[in-house]
SERO-4910 file (N, C-alpha, C, O; in steps of 0.05 Angstrom, whole numbers):
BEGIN
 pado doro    nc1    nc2    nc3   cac1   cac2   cac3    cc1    cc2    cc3    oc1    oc2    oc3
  Unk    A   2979  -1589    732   2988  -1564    720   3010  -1570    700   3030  -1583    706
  Unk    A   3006  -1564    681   3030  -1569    653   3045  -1551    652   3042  -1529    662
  Unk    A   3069  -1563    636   3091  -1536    637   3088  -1513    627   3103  -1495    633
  Unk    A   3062  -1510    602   3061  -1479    594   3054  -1460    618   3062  -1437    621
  Unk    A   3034  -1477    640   3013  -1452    657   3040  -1443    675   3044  -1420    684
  Unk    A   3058  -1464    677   3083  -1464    699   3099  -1436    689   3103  -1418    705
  Unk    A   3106  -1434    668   3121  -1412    648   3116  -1390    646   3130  -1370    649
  Unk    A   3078  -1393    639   3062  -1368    640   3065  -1354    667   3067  -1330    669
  Unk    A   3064  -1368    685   3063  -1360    719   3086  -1349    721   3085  -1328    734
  Unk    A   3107  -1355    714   3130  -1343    726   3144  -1315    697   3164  -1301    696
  Unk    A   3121  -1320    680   3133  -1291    659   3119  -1273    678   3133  -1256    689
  Unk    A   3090  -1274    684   3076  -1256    701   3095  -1247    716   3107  -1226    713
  Unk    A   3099  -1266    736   3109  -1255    757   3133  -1229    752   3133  -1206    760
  Unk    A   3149  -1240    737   3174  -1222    730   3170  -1201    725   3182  -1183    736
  Unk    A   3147  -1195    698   3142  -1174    692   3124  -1154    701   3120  -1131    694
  Unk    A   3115  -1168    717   3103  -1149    744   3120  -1141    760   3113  -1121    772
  Unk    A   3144  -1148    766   3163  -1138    779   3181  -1118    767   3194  -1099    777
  Unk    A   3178  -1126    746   3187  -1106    724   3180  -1084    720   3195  -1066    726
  Unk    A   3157  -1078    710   3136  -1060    713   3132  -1043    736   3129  -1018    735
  Unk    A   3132  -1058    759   3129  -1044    785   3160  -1027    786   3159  -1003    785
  Unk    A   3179  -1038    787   3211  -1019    786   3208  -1000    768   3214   -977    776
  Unk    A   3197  -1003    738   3200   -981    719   3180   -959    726   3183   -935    719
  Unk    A   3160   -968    741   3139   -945    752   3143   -928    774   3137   -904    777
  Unk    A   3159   -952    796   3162   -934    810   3196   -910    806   3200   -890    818
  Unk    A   3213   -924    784   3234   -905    782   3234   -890    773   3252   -873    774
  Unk    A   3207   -889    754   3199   -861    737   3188   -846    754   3187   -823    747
  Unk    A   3177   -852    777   3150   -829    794   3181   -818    811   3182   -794    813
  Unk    A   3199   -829    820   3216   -817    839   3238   -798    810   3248   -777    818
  Unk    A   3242   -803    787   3249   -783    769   3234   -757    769   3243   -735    773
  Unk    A   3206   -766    765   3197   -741    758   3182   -732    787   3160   -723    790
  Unk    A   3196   -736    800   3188   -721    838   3213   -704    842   3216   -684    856
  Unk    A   3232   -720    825   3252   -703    832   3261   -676    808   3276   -656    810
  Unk    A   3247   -685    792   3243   -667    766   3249   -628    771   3234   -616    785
  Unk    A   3266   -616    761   3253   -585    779   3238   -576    775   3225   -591    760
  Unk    A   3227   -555    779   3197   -546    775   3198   -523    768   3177   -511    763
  Unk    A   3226   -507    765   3221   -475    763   3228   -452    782   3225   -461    805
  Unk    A   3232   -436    783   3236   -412    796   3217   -420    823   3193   -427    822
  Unk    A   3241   -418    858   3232   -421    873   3221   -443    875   3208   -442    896
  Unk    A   3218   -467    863   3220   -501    879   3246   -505    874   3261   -498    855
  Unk    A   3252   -523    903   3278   -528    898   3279   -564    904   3258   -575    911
  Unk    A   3299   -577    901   3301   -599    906   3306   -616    934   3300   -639    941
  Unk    A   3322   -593    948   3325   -607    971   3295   -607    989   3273   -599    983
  Unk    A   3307   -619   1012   3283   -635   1032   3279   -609   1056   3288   -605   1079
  Unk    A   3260   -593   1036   3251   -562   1060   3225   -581   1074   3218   -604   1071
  Unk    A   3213   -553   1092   3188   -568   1100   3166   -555   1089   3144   -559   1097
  Unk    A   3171   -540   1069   3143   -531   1044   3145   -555   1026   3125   -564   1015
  Unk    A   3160   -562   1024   3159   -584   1009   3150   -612   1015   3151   -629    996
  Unk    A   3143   -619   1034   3138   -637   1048   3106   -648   1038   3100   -671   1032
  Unk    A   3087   -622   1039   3053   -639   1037   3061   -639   1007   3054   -661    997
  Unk    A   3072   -623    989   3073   -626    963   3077   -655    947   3063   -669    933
  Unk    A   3107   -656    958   3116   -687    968   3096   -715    967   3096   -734    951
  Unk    A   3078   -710    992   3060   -729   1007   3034   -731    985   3024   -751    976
  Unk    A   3026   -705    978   3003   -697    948   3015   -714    932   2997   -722    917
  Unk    A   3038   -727    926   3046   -727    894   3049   -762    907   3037   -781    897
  Unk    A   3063   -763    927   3063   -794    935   3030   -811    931   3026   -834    923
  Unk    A   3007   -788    942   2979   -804    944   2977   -806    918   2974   -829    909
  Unk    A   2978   -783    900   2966   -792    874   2986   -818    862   2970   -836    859
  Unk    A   3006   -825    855   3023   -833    845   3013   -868    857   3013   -888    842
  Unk    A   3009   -867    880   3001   -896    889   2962   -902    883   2953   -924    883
  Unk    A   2947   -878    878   2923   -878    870   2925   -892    834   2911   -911    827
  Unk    A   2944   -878    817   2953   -890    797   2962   -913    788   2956   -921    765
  Unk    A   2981   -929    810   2986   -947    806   2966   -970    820   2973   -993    817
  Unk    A   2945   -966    833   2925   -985    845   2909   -983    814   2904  -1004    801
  Unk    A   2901   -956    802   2879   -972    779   2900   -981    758   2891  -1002    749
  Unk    A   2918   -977    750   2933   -994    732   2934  -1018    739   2932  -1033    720
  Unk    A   2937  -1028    762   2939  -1060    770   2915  -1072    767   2912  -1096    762
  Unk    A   2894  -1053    770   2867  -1064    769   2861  -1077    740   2852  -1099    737
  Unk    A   2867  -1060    719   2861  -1064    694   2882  -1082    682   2878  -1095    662
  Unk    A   2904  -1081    695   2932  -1098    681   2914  -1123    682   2898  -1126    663
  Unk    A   2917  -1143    704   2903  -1168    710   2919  -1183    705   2917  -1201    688
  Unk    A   2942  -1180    723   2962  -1197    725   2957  -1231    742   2976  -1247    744
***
C-alpha cells in the first residue's frame, strides 16, 4: 500500500465523520425548529410519535445518502 492510498483512507475517513456531525447537527436544528401556533418545543407526550416520525425519516435519509456517497 503506498502513501497516496494511506492519505486517501484517512481524508475519507474524516470527512465522513465530518459529514455525519454536520448531518446529524442540522436534523437536531431543524427538530428543534418551531413549527407555529400550538407546537411547542418542550418534551410533551403529543410530541413524542412526531418526534420518533421525524427521527425514522431522518435516519431513512441518511442510509440512502451513504449509499450513493461511497465512501
Amino acid at each position: 500500500m503506498n502513501a497516496n492510498r494511506i492519505i486517501d483512507m484517512i481524508v475519507r475517513q474524516v470527512m465522513r465523520r465530518l459529514v455525519n456531525k454536520g448531518v446529524n447537527k442540522g436534523i437536531d436544528l431543524a427538530s428543534r425548529k418551531e413549527g407555529g401556533p400550538g407546537i411547542s418545543n418542550g418534551p410533551e407526550k403529543t410530541s413524542a410519535p412526531r418526534h420518533a416520525q421525524n427521527l425514522r425519516q431522518a435516519q431513512r435519509v441518511t442510509r440512502q445518502m451513504r449509499r450513493f456517497m461511497k465512501f
